[in-house]
TORLO-898093 format. One line per 4 residues: number of its first residue (from 1); their letters; for each residue z, y, x of C-alpha. Coordinates in pm, 1 decimal. Last residue first. Layout:
N
NUM	a	Z,Y,X | ...
END
This chain:
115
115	xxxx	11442.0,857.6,-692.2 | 11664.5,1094.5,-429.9 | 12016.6,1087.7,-508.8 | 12144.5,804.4,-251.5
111	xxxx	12467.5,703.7,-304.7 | 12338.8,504.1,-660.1 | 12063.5,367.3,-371.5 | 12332.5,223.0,-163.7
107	xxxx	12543.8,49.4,-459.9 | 12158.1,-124.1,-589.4 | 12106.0,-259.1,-206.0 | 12431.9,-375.7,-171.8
103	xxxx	12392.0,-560.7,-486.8 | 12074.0,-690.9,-390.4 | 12166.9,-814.5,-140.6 | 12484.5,-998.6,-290.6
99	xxxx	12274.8,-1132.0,-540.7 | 11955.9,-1273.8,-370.6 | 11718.8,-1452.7,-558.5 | 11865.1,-1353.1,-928.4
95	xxxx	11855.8,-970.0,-841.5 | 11528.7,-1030.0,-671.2 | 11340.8,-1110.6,-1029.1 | 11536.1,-794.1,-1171.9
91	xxxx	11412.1,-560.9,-834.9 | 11092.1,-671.3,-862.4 | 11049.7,-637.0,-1267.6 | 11195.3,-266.8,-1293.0
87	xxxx	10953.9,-175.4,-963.7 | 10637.5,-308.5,-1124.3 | 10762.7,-119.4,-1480.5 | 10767.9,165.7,-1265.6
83	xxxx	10422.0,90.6,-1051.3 | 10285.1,37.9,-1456.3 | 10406.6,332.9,-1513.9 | 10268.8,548.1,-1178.7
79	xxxx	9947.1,348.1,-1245.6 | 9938.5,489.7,-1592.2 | 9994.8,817.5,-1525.8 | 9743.1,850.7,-1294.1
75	xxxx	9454.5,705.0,-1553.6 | 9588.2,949.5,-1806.2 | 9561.7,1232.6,-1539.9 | 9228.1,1157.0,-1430.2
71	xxxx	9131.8,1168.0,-1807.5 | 9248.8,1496.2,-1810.3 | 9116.4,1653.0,-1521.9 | 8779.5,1455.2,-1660.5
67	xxxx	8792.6,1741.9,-1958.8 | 8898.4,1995.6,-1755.2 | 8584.9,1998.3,-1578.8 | 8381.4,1959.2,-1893.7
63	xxxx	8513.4,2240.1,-2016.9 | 8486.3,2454.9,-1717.6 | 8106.7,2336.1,-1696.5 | 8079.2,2422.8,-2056.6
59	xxxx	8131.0,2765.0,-2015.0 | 7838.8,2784.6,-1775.6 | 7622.5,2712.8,-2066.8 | 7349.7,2536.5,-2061.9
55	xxxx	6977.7,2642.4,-1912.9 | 6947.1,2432.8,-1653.3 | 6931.2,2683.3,-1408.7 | 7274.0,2809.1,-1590.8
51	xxxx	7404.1,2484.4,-1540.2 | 7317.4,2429.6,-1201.3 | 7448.2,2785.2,-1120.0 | 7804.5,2642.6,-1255.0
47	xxxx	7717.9,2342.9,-1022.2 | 7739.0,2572.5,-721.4 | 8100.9,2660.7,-818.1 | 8183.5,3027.3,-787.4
43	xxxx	8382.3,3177.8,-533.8 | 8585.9,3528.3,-626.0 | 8649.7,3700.4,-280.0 | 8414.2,4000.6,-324.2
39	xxxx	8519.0,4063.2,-695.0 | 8627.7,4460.5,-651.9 | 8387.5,4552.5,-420.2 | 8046.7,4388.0,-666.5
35	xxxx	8188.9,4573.4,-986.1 | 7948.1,4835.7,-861.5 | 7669.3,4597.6,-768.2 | 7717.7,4486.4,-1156.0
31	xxxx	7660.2,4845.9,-1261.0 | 7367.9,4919.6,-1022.9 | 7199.0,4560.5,-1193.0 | 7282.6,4681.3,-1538.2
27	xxxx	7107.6,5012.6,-1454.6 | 6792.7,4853.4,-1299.1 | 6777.2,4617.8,-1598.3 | 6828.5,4943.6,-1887.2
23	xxxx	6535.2,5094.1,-1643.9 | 6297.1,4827.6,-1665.5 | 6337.5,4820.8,-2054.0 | 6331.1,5193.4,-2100.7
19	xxxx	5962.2,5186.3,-1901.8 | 5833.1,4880.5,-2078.6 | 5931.4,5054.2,-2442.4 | 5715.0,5334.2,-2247.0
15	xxxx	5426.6,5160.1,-2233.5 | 5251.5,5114.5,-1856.9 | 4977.4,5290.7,-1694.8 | 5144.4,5372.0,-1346.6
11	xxxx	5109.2,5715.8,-1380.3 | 5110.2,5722.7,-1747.4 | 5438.2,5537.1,-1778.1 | 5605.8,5682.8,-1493.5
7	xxxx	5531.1,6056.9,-1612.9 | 5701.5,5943.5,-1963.9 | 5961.5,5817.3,-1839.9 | 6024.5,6142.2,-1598.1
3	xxx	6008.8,6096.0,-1252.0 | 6297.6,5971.3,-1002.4 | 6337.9,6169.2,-700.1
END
């Protein structure tokens, strides 16, 4: 089915560097649709297409991505500390309230080995 280069090129007046370029695109596309079976379920953030619309680099989207991961984590970490400290300081300032509660409440939670 498929003509010669240089047939295509005369017959439908274009160079032949044109030709060879249209073709290396057609067969990158039939290679990709060939990978297509085995990456099926592989989803792909919209905003990595942003990027690439954009003209950045996708790779920079996983960067960037990590990069507030991160900083979530700090921020998380420090509210669980400062709850800890919170917790340390509560059960201190209610140890000099109430005593004998709190002494029953310290002897039930060295019983109990969750945190």
């Amino acid at each position: 089915n498929w003509l010669p280069y240089e047939s295509v090129a005369q017959h439908l007046n274009f160079d032949l560097v044109t030709v060879v370029m249209l073709n290396f695109m057609v067969t990158g596309l039939q290679d990709i649709d060939k990978c297509r079976q085995q990456l099926h379920d592989i989803s792909v953030p919209l905003e990595v297409f942003e990027y690439i619309d954009q003209g950045r680099n996708p790779q920079l989207y996983t960067k960037e991505c990590l990069e507030r991961a991160l900083a979530k984590n700090e921020q998380v970490k420090g509210k669980i500390d400062t709850m800890k400290k919170f917790k340390s300081l509560l059960i201190q300032e209610l140890t000099k309230v109430f005593p004998e509660d709190m002494a029953k409440y310290k002897a039930i939670r060295s019983e109990d080995p969750s945190p």
